[in-house]
C-alpha positions in Angstrom: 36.8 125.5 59.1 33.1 125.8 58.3 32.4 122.3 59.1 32.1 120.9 62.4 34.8 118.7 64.1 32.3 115.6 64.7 31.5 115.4 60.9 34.8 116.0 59.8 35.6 113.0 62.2 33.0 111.1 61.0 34.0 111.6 57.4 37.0 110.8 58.5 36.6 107.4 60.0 34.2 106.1 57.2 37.0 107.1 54.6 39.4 105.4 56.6 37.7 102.2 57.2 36.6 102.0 54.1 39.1 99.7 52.7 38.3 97.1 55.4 34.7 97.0 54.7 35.2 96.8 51.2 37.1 93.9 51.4 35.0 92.1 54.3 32.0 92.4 51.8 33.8 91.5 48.6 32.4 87.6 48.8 28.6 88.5 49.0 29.5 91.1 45.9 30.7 88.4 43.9 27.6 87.3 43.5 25.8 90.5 42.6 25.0 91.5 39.3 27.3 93.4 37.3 27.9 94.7 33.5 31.0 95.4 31.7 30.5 99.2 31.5 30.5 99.2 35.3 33.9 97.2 35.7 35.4 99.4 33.0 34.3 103.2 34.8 36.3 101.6 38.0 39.1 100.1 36.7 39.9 102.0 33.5 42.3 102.0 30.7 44.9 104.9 31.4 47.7 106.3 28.5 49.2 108.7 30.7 51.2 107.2 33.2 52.7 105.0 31.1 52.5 105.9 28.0 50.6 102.8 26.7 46.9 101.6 27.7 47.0 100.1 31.2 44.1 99.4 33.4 44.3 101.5 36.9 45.6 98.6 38.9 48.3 97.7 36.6 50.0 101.7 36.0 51.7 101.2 39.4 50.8 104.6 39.9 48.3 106.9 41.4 45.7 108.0 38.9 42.2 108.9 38.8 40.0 108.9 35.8 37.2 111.6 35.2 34.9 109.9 32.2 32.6 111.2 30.2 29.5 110.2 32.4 31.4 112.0 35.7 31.8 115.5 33.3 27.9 115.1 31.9 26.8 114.4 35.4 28.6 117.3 37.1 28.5 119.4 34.0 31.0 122.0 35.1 32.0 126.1 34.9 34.9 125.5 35.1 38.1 123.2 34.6 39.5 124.3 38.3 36.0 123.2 39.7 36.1 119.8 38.2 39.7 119.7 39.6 38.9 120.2 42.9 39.3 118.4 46.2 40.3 115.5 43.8 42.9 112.7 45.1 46.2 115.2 46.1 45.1 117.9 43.8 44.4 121.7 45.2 43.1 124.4 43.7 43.5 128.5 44.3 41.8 131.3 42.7 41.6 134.8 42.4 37.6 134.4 42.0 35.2 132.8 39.8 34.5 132.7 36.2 37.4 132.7 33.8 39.8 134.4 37.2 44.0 133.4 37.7 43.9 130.1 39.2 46.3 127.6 39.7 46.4 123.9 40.7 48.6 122.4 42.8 49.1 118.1 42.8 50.9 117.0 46.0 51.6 120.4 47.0 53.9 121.3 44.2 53.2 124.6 42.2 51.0 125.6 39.9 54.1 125.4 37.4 55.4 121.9 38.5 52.7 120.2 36.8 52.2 119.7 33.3 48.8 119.8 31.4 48.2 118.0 27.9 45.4 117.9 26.2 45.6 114.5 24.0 49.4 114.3 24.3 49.9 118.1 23.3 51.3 120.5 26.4 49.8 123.7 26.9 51.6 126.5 29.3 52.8 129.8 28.9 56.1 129.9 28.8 57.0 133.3 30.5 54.5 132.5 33.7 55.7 128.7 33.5 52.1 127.2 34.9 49.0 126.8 32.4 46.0 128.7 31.8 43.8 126.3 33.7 40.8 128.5 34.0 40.6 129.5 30.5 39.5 125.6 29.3 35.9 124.6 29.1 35.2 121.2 30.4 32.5 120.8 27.8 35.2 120.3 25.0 36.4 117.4 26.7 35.7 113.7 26.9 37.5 112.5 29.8 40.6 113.7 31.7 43.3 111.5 33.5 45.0 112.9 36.9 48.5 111.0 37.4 50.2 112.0 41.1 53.8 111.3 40.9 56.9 112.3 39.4 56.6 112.1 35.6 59.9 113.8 34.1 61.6 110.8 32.7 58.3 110.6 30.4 57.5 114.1 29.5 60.6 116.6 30.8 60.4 119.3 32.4 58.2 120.5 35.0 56.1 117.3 35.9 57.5 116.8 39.6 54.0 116.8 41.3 52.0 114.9 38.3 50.3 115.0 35.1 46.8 116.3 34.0 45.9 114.6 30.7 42.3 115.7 28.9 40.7 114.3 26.2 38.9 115.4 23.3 36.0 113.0 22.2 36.3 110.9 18.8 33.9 110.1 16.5 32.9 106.4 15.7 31.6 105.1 12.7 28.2 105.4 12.1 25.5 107.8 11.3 26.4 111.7 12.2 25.4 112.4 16.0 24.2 115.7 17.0 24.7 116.9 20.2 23.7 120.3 21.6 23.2 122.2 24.8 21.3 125.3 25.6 21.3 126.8 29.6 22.0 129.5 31.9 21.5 131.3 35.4 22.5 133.2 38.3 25.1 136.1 37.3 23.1 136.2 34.2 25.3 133.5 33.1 24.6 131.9 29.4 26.4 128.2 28.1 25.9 127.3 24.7 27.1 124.4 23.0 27.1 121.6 20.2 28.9 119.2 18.6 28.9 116.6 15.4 30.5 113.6 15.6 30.8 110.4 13.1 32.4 108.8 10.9 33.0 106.1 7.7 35.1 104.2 5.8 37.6 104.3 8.5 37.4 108.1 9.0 36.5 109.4 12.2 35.6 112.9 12.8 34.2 115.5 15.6 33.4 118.7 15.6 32.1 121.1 18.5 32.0 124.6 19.8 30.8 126.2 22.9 29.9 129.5 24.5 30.2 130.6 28.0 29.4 134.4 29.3 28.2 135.6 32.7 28.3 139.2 34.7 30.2 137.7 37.1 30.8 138.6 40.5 32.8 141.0 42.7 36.4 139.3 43.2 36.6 141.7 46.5 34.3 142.9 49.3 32.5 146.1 47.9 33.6 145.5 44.2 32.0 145.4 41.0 31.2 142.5 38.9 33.9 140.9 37.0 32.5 139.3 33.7 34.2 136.7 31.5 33.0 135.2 28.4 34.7 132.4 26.5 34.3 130.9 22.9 36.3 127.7 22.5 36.0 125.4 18.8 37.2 121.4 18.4 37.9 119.7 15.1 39.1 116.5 15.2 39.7 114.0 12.5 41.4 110.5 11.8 41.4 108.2 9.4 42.5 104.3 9.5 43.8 102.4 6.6 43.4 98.8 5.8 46.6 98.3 6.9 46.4 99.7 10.3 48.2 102.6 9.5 46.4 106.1 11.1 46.9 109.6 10.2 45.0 112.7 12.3 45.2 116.2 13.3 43.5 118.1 16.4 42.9 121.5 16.5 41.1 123.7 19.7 41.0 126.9 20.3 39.5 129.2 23.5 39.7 133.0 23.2 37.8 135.4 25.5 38.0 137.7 28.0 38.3 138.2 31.6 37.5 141.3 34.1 39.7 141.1 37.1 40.1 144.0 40.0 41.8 146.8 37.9 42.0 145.8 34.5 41.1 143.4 32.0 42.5 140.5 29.6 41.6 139.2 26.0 43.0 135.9 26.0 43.9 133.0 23.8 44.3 128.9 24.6 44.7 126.7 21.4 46.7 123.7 20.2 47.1 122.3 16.8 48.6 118.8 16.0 48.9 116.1 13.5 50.0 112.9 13.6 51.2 109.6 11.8 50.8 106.1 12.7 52.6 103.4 11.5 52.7 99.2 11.9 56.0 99.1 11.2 56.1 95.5 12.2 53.2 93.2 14.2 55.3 94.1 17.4 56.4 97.7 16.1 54.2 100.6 16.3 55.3 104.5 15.6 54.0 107.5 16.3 55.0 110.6 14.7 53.3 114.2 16.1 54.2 117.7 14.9 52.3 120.1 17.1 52.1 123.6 18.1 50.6 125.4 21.4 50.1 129.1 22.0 49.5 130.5 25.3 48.3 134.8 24.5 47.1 137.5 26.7 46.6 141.1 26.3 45.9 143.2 29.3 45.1 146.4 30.1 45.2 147.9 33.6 45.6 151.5 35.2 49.2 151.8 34.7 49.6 150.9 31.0 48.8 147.6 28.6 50.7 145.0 28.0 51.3 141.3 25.8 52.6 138.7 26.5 52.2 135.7 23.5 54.3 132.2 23.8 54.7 129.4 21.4 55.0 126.3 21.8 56.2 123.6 18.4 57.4 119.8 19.4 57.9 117.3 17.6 57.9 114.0 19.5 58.2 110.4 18.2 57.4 107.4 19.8 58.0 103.8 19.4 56.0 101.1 21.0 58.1 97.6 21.2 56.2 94.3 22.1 57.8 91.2 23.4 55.7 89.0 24.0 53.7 90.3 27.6 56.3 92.6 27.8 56.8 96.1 26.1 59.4 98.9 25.0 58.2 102.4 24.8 61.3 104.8 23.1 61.4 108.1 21.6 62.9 112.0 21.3 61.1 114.9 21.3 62.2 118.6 20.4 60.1 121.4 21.2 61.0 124.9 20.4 59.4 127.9 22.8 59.4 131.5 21.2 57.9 134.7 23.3 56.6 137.4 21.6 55.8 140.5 24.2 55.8 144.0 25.3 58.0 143.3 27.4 62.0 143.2 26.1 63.1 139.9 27.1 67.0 139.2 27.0 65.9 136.0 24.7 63.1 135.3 23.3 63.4 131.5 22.4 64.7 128.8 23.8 65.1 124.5 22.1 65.2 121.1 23.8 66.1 118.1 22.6 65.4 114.8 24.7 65.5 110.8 24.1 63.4 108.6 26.6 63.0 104.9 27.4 60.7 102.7 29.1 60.6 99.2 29.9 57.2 97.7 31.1 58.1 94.7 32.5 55.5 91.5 33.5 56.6 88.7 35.5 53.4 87.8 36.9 52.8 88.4 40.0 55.2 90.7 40.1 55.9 94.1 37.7 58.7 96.2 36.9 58.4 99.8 35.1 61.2 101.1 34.7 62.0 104.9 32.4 65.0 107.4 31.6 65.0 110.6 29.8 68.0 113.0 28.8 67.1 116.6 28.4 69.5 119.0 26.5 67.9 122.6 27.2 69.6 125.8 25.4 68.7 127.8 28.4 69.9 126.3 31.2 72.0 122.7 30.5 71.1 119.3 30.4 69.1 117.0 32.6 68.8 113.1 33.4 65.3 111.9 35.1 64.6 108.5 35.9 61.9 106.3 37.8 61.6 102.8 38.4 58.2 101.5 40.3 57.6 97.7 41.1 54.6 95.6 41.6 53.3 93.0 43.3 49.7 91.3 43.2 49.2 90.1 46.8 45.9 88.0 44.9 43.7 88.9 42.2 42.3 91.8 44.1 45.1 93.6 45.8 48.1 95.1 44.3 51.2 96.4 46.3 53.5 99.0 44.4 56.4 100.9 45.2 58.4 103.6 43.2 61.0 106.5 43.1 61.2 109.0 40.4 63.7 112.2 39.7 62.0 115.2 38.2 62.6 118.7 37.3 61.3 122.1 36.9 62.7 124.2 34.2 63.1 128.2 34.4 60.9 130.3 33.0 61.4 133.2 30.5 60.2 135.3 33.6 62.7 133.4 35.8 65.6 134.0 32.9 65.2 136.8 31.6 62.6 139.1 33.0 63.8 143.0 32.8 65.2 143.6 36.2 64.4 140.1 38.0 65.5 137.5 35.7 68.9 135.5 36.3 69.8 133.5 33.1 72.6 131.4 35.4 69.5 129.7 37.1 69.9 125.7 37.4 66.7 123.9 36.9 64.4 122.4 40.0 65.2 119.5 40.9 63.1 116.6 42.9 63.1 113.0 43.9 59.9 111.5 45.3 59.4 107.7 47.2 55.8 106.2 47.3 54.1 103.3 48.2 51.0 102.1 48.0 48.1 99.7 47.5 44.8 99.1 45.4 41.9 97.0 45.9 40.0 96.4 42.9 36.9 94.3 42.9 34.2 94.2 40.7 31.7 96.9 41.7 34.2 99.2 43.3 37.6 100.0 44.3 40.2 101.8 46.6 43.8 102.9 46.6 45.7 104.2 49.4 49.3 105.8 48.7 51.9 107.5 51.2 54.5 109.5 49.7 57.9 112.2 50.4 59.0 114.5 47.4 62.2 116.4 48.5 62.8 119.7 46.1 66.2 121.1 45.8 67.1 124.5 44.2 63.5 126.2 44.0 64.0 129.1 42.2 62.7 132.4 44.5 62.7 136.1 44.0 64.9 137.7 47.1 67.8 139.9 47.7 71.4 138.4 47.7 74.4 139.3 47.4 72.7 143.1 47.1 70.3 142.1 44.3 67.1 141.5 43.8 66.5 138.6 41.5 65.5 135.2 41.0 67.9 132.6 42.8 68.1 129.2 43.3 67.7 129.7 47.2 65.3 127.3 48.4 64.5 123.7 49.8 61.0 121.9 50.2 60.1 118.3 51.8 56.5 117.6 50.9 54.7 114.0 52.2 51.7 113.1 52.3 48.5 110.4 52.2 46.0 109.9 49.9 43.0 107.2 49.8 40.8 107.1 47.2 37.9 104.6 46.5 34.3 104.5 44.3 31.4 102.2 43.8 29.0 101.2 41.7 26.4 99.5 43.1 22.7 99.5 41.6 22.0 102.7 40.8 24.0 103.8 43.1 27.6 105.6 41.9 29.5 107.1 44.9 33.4 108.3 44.8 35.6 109.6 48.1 38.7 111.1 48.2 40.7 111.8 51.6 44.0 114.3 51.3 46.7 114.6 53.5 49.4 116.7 52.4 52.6 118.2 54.5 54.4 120.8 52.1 56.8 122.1 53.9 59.7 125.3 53.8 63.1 123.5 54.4 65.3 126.5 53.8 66.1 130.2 54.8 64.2 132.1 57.2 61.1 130.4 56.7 61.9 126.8 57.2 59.6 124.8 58.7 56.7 126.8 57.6 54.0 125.4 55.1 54.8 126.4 51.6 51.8 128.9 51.1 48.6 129.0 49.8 48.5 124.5 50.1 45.7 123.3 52.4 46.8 121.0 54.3 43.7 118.3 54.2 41.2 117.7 51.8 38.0 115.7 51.7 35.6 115.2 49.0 32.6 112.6 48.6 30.5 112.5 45.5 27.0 110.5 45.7 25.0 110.0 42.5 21.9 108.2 42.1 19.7 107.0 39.1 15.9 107.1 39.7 14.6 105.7 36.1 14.0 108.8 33.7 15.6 110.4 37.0 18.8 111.3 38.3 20.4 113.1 41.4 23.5 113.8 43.0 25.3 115.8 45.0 29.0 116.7 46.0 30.5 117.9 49.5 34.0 119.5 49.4 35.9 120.3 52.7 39.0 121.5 52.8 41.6 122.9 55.8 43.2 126.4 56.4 46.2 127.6 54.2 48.5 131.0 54.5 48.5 133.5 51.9 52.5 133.9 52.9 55.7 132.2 53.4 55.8 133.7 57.1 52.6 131.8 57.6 51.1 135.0 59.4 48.2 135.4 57.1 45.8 132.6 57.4 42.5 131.8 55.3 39.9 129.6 56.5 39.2 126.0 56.1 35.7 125.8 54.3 32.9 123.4 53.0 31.3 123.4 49.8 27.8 121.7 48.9 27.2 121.4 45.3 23.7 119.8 43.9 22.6 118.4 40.5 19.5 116.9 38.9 18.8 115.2 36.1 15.4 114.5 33.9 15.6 112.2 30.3 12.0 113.7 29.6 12.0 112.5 25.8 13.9 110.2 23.8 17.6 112.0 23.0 16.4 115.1 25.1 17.0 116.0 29.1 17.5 118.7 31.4 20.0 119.5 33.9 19.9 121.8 37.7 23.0 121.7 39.0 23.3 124.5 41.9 26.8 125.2 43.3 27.6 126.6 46.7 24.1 125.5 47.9 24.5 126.6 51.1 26.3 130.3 50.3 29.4 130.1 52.3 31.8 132.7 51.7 35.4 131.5 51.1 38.9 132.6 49.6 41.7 130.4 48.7 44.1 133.4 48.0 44.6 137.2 49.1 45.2 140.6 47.2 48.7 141.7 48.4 46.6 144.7 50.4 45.4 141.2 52.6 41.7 142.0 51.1 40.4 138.3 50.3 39.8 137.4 46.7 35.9 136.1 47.1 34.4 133.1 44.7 31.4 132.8 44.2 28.5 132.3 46.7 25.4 130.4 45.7 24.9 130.2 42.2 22.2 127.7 40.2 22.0 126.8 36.4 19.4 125.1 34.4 20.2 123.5 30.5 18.5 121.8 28.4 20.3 118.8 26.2 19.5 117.3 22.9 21.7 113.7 21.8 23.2 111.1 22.6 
């Protein structure tokens, strides 16, 4: 690893004490000054792992929030890069700029995880994983990471967790402008603007962005790769005197993407509108009709091909109040329809599900408890539960334990791929124990969480019986630790996140061997500081080795990554950002051509951008 053992030690031990000296200074920070805004960035409201507001301490789960100030700060290339090094979250990539990556929470894969942006999923159904690399952060307000199993609230594929991002919303008030001009090494250019607003109870935003660089060679003694993206957001609500709400969301990304021997146009969009109704003054429901479409058409050396997916679901929720308790019910059916050059056995696929929740408060102690039934046309039906208990040791600490059933479902690739597919595969199935504890004080916070997720039937492509296909062979046990914990002292804004992680092989030839391409520790500190019209920051990432294979024989280096920023508000409404990423050039690969040349991100790369609004 390209950091030395005595700082890696050291990092180590501050992160790990950190709790206890937290705690042991919590009655001098009592008296400090502190503002509502600060309380709010570290214990914020979360929707996603409950499906109803709760602050972090009370979702008896793990979660971290990235707000709007963290994504202005850090001001991101990328959606993998903000993901990074974050509490139990990896990432891999096949380079930099707009290249295959995936993201991996709690060592599952890229495709046992579920991203939504404001409640809508986004995936591509043949691959089974989303587009994660094809989303620019810049078209998005906040975004929510949830670590857990989340199946008995939204189905299939959410064994490992939940990614949730947000799309900003206009407020009432005069229009506000909001645009961004920048660019830098790779001859990279980033455009953007937005107008948001609003009257009369009718919200609206509007925004569109622009990203194209040269790239960089995604192998030693390549060419540059480019990639250029051009993404638009409308979003707009309206409230009625009675309370009632009606809105619809619509983003859109298409670009394109070099990569070593071909290239891809792609598309990334979801559409949705919904209905709000006070059915009662203890009855709320939620109606959304909503479409996503995952497309890509690529052209390499041996031939072109398409592969277009499509997603519909209609979901509707109910939210039940009972006095300081609350109900959450629903169904949901979502269609998926594939449209491609290749010949697929079947090309669509329904499932219907009904879900319950019951969050439960019998101060000190809580109980949430949830159950959905899945019925899939493709490959059965499915029952997922979780039930997670609290307990607030005082009215800083919080104890929680839980156990949760997920499952992956089989994609078209997995079913019905020409040649490999098996359409008698079972879904993936998992059941995960954590416990864990918060401390949440005033000007900072920290959670610590210990976990085991056991995976049955993991669907693999490998010869049986005298065919090659796709069987449900395998067997994982993952466990691991996470602490997380921020701050916001003076002007001071720090954040720490510390990752453990044991993914390991429990079947066949390779048992006991770590599932590939997971790193098995992960550190990452982020230090901010305001200095009047002034800001600075900075960001280190280290992370351990991982192998490219399931025979663990090809192993990639641990690394460290420095990334810088710096801001100046040098008129009213106007500023100007540096960020410079990879300051100190290190060379690193997460993943490996199947020739066992390395697939190289970016070295040291700087941008400057210039910002007008609020």
């Amino acid at each position: 690893m390209n950091t030395t053992f005595a700082s890696r030690g050291l990092a180590t031990f501050a992160l790990a004490t950190l709790p206890l000296a937290i705690q042991a200074a919590e009655p001098q920070l009592e008296g400090a000054a502190d503002t509502t805004a600060e309380a709010a960035r570290l214990n914020p409201l979360v929707v996603t792992a409950a499906l109803a507001p709760r602050t972090a301490d009370e979702t008896l789960a793990s979660v971290t929030v990235l707000d709007e100030a963290t994504l202005r700060r850090q001001d991101p290339a990328s959606l993998p890069d903000l993901l990074r090094g974050q509490p139990g979250v990896d990432v891999t990539s096949n380079g930099s700029f707009g290249k295959n990556s995936s993201v991996y929470i709690r060592g599952t894969g890229n495709d046992q995880n579920v991203l939504l942006i404001d409640g809508i999923r986004l995936r591509s159904a043949t691959a089974g994983g989303a587009a994660w690399q094809f989303l620019d952060p810049r078209m998005f307000q906040r975004a929510e990471i949830v670590r857990g199993p989340l199946g008995s609230l939204y189905g299939a594929d959410a064994i490992g967790g939940v990614v949730q991002l947000f799309t900003p919303e206009g407020e009432e008030g005069d229009p506000q402008p909001r645009v961004s001009v920048g660019g830098g090494s790779f001859n990279t250019q980033r455009y953007s603007a937005s107008l948001a607003g609003g009257s009369g109870g009718t919200r609206y935003y509007v925004a569109g962005s622009r990203f194209d660089t040269d790239g960089t060679p995604v192998r030693r003694g390549g060419e540059d790769k480019g990639y250029d993206n051009t993404s638009g957001l409308v979003r707009l609500s309206h409230t009625f005197d009675s309370d009632a709400e009606v809105g619809l969301l619509a983003l859109r990304a298409r670009g394109n993407t070099e990569f070593d021997g071909g290239e891809s146009d792609f598309v990334q969009q979801v559409a949705g509108i919904y209905g709000e109704l006070p059915v009662t003054g203890n009855w709320r429901s939620r109606l959304t009709l909503s479409e996503a479409r995952d497309e890509s058409d690529t052209v390499q050396s041996f031939g072109a091909s398409t592969f277009d997916t499509r997603t519909q679901t209609a979901r509707w929720e109910n939210t039940l109040g009972f006095g300081v308790h609350e109900l959450v019910a629903g169904a949901e059916y979502s269609e998926d329809r594939v449209s491609s050059t290749t010949t697929y056995d079947e090309t669509t696929r329904d499932n219907a599900a009904v879900f319950a929740q019951g969050l439960l408060d019998f101060s000190p102690f809580a109980v949430q408890a949830a159950l959905r039934y899945d019925d899939n046309q493709a490959f059965g039906d499915e029952v997922t539960g979780s039930l997670a208990l609290g307990y607030d040791l005082d009215r800083h600490h919080t104890l929680r334990a839980s156990v949760g059933t997920a499952f992956k479902a089989p994609s078209f690739n997995d079913l019905y791929f020409p040649g490999f597919g098996n359409p008698d595969l079972n879904a993936e199935t998992s059941e995960t124990y954590e416990l864990g504890i918060r401390g949440q004080y005033r000007t900072l916070f920290w959670d610590l969480a210990a976990y085991q997720t056991d995976i049955d039937d993991l669907i693999a492509f490998t010869l049986q019986d005298g065919l090659f296909s796709a069987f449900n062979v395998d067997k994982a046990r993952i466990r691991g630790i996470e602490l997380a914990a921020g701050a916001e002292i003076d002007d001071w804004t720090l954040a720490a996140a510390l990752t453990y992680a044991d993914p390991e092989n429990r079947s066949g030839l390779n048992a006991g061997n770590r599932i590939p391409r997971r790193a098995g520790q992960s550190l990452r500190l982020d230090v901010d500081r305001e200095l009047g019209d002034w800001s600075l920051g900075g960001s280190w990432i280290a992370q351990g080795y991982r192998y490219d294979d399931a025979a663990n024989e090809q192993r990639l280096a641990g690394f460290g990554l420095v990334n810088l920023r710096a801001g100046w508000q040098f008129a009213p409404l106007w500023s100007a950002r540096l960020t410079v990423e990879n300051a100190l050039d290190k060379e690193y690969a997460t993943a490996r051509f199947f020739d066992g040349d390395d697939y190289l991100n970016a070295g040291r790369a700087a941008f400057v951008s210039v910002h007008f609004g609020q």
